[in-house]
Structures are given as C-alpha cells and as structure tokens.
C-alpha angles and dihedrals in degrees: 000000000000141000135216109252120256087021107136096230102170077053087062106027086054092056103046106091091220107099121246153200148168129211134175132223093287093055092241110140118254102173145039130186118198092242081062102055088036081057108040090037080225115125116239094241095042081055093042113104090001122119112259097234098059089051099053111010088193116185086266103056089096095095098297099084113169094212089042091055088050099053091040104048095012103235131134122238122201136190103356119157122235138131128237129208108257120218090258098052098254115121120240126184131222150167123253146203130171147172141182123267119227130185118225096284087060090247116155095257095172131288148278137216139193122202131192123202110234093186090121099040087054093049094038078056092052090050104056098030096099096051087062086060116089108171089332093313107130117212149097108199128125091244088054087045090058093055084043093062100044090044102084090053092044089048092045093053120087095217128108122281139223122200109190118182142116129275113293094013096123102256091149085052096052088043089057091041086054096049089040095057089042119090085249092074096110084062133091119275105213113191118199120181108212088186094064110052128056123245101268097056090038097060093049083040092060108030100021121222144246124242108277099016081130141001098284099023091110096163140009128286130188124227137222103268083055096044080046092057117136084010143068125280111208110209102193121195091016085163087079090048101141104246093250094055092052090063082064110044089046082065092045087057101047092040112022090228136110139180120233110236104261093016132113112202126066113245108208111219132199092212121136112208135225116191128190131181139165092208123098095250099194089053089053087048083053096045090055090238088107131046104246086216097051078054093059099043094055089035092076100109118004133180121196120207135223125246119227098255089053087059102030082151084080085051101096085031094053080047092058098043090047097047089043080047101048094042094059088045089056110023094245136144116219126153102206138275132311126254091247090053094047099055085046091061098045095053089048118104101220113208090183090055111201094348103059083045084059101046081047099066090035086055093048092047083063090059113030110070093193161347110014133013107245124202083245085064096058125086109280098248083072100054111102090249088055097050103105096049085101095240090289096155096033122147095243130138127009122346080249093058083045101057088036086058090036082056101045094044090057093044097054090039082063099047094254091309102154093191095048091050080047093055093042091046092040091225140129110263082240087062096049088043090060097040097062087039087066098049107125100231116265086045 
C-alpha cells in the first residue's frame, strides 16, 4: 500500500471513525489513530513501540494473524470478523481489513489495519432477535411472513392438513407450531416417519396390535394413532405410504375409526392429522403409486414451504439461532461468523435447505475453538477453491445420507481401498461396511 506524497495522512487517518494502526516488520506498532484509542480503550502512547499483539490479543493472534499474512504474502484482507481484548479485559468484536504498507520502491515496509467496533450490530442482533421467532420458526422474509399470517386459522381449524416442502425445509417444525396454535396442544404429538419403517412395523406402529396377532405379539400394544388420541399425528413423508396402508388410513380419515392388527372390533379416535411430504404427490396419483381419494382426503388444506434459497433474507437469523443453539449444546463460546463467512453462506444454493445450513455451523464448531467462525472453519466443499465441486460432499439430508456420501467420497479418494477409507474415517472395516450397506440407491 502506498500513498500519494505531501498528502497529510495523520490529518486523515485522525478524522476516519474506523480505528487505525500502523506496524513494521518487526510488528511493533508505528501508528495510532484516535478511533483507535476511543475503541481499544488503550492510549496512543501506551500502543507506540509495543508489539501488536500485546496491545490487542485479538482471537487471531494465535499464528493466523490477519496483518502478519498480508506482509508475508502481500495480500489485503477485508471484512473479516474477530474480537480484540480491550484494555479493560472485556471482548469486543470488530471487523478488520488490512493491507500491507510499501515505501516508494514498492518494498514490504510493515503493515496496516483498520477495525471497526460491532458493539451495536451485535446488540441490534440480540434485540430483534425475539420478533423473528413464531412458535420456535426462525425467520423474517416476506414468504415466511405469508405462512405467519394464515397459521393461526390453519391451526384453529380442525381439517387435514398437507405440508408440502423440500428436505430439510422444517416441516416437523411447522407441524408442532400448528398443534401448538390448535386447541389440542395440551395433548400428546406424536411424529411418525412412513418413509423409515417397512410395511410390516409400520402397520403395528400406526394402528398397535392384539396379543397374538402374530408369533411374538404377547401382549397388546398400542399404536401411534392411540398413543395420538386427543392430540395431532404427524405422518411425515406419506408420499412413500405402502399401497396397502393407504387403503386404511383413507378409512381413518372418513370415518375416524382403525382396526388394530389382529384385532376385531373398530376403536373410534379423536386425532387431527398433519401430513408432509417432499414427493409430488399428483404425479404419484397419476403414476398409479398413490389413491387419488386418499389424496383428496389429506389435500384439504395445504401449505407449501419455502426453500432457503426462496427466503435467503433467514439466512444470518437462522445463523444466530444455530450458533446460540449450538453454544448452549456444547458449552462454547462462539460469537458468530465472520463477514466473509456470511456472505459465503448467502451466495450459497443450499440443496439441503435449513437443514445443510445446520449441519454446516455444527461441522465448523467442531472446528473453530473460539470467537468467530472462519471460512477455514467450514466443510471444504464451501471454501472458494471447492466451489465448483458441485456441492459432492455437502451436509445435506439426513446425518445418515451424510456419513453414506462421507463414505462414498473417501472410497472412491483411495481408489476403492476399503482399509485405507478405514484409516482416513477411523473406523472398523464392519462399520464401513454398514455404513455403505445403508446407503439409499442414487446415493
């Protein structure tokens, strides 16, 4: 960085409100703005001729510091979250740039840095915070709005309804939120995922069973719709009800009334039901692998939620609740992301909608030990050099999907070597080995 000559640069520097300093190659400090002094707490001839890491011990003067990298490799940095040790002990966070400082001959004479206090974004956050929250959903954009304003009435109403939406879109949280708002919410939700269990379970699972209704059913056992009663079931993933399951819950639903397997007499239940799925449900009608009636009957009042990228506006809220979240969980103490990161994260596409954007934060926890989240911190398929990938090894879907892709990926890195995935995975070959047996296909 260079200057133009007989400009009177104290004269500026002293009048920006960003604070700002100066060091040489030796990192002792040359210069000292009085932002910088108003900021840090920390007098300008108490900082002159001391190292700039005593004066600030910022959360990346552990060997990535951001002034060091610039006189080093001469390169600029810009916007990047950290916090800095105020004079009085309290940590403040800001946001940096810096880039290195060259004489005339274009030589590397030192460094210089700009921060900016984000004390009152970060309390600004805290603030509003609550009014993004409806019954635990997070979000603030006008498509989330639009399901906001209808929900009390859904939720009021005694009918069927239809959540439509994309994986990871929420849909257990939306079911919740609309027990929660219905005069049922001091009964039991009962969640039951069609997609997960074969046949067989599912049909005990819903409806219970007598004793003897088959070879080890010694005794009864109720089943969810019983266990539902005077409350909401929520049958997630309904598009993948078994043919023959769909025959009986049609009934249910005409005549609020189900046969316990092995049983002969009809039990009449008081359950509203709330049903999701992430399948087009008219083209399974038309490809014969759904009843067109039991359609109907679930398809009287449906809500259709928005994917992330449809409400991008929830994306630095949901941060903030997942990194509060995730702090509490593990014990941490992390302030947030960086700007970097959070630019990142808005440009990105999100296939796994609310959920990848989850596993996201939880993967770079693990890696971050403090302060800010850094884009080093992120999975790799996110850094700029990874961008193309095409997202291969994202943390989308289920954790099960995760590890299966996790699996796959390594597999394949080692040329089909299963002990050297296992070495890289630290895991037993068994568990690999189960791991890659569960993989839905297409995975």
């Amino acid at each position: 960085m260079s200057f133009p000559k007989n400009l009177p640069l104290e004269d500026v520097f002293a009048s920006i409100a960003d604070g700002l300093f100066t060091v040489d190659t030796d990192w002792n400090i040359t210069y000292f703005n009085e932002s910088a002094e108003r900021i840090t707490g920390i007098g300008v001839e108490e900082a002159l001729g001391r190292k700039c890491w005593d004066v600030f011990r910022s959360s990346l003067c552990d060997g990535q510091c951001a002034i060091g990298q610039c006189i080093e490799k001469d390169v600029r940095i810009v916007n990047k979250s950290i916090f800095i040790i105020k004079a009085d002990g309290t940590k403040l966070p800001v946001s940096i740039s810096a880039s290195p400082l060259t004489n005339a001959d274009g030589e590397v004479i030192g460094g210089v840095e700009t921060f900016r206090d984000l004390t009152e974004i970060q309390t600004m956050r805290k603030k509003v915070k609550d009014l993004y929250r409806f019954e635990n959903i997070v979000g603030h954009s006008p498509a989330l709005e639009k399901i906001f304003r209808i929900l009390p009435q859904v939720s009021a109403s005694p009918a069927t309804t239809l959540l439509l939406g994309q994986t990871g879109t929420g849909k257990e949280l939306f079911a919740r939120a609309i027990h929660n708002l219905s005069h049922r919410k001091d009964g039991p939700f009962v969640a039951v995922n069609c997609g997960a269990l074969p046949e067989n379970l599912l049909e005990s699972e819903l409806f219970g069973y007598k004793a003897g209704a088959f070879t080890d059913a010694r005794t009864d056992k109720p089943g969810r719709l019983e266990m539902a009663e005077g409350g909401t079931i929520f049958l997630d993933e309904i598009g993948d009800l078994p043919v023959s399951l769909q025959v009986k819950l049609l009934r249910f639903l005409q005549e609020r009334t189900y046969e316990p397997l092995g049983g002969v007499k009809s039990v009449q239940s008081d359950v509203r039901i709330v049903a999701a799925t992430n399948r087009d449900l008219e083209q399974r009608v038309a490809d014969g692998r759904f009843r067109q009636d039991l359609f109907y009957r679930l398809n009287v009042v449906t809500m259709k939620l928005p994917t992330l990228t449809e409400r991008r506006e929830d994306i630095p809220v949901l941060v903030d609740h997942f990194v509060e979240e995730s702090n509490a969980i593990q014990g941490k103490a992390i302030t947030g992301v960086s700007e970097d990161v959070m630019q990142l994260l808005m440009r990105h596409d999100f296939p796994g909608n609310i959920r990848e954007l989850e596993n996201i934060l939880e993967y770079a926890f693990i890696l971050c030990p403090s302060g800010f989240i850094q884009i080093e911190h992120l999975p790799e398929y996110l850094h700029p050099s990874g961008a193309g990938n095409g997202g291969s090894s994202g943390l989308y879907g289920t954790m099960e999907e995760i590890k299966c892709r996790a699996a796959k990926y390594t597999l394949m890195r080692n040329n089909g070597k299963r002990m050297a995935t296992c070495r890289e995975l630290k895991i037993s070959k068994d568990t690999l080995r189960r791991m890659l047996t569960r993989c839905p296909e297409g995975e």
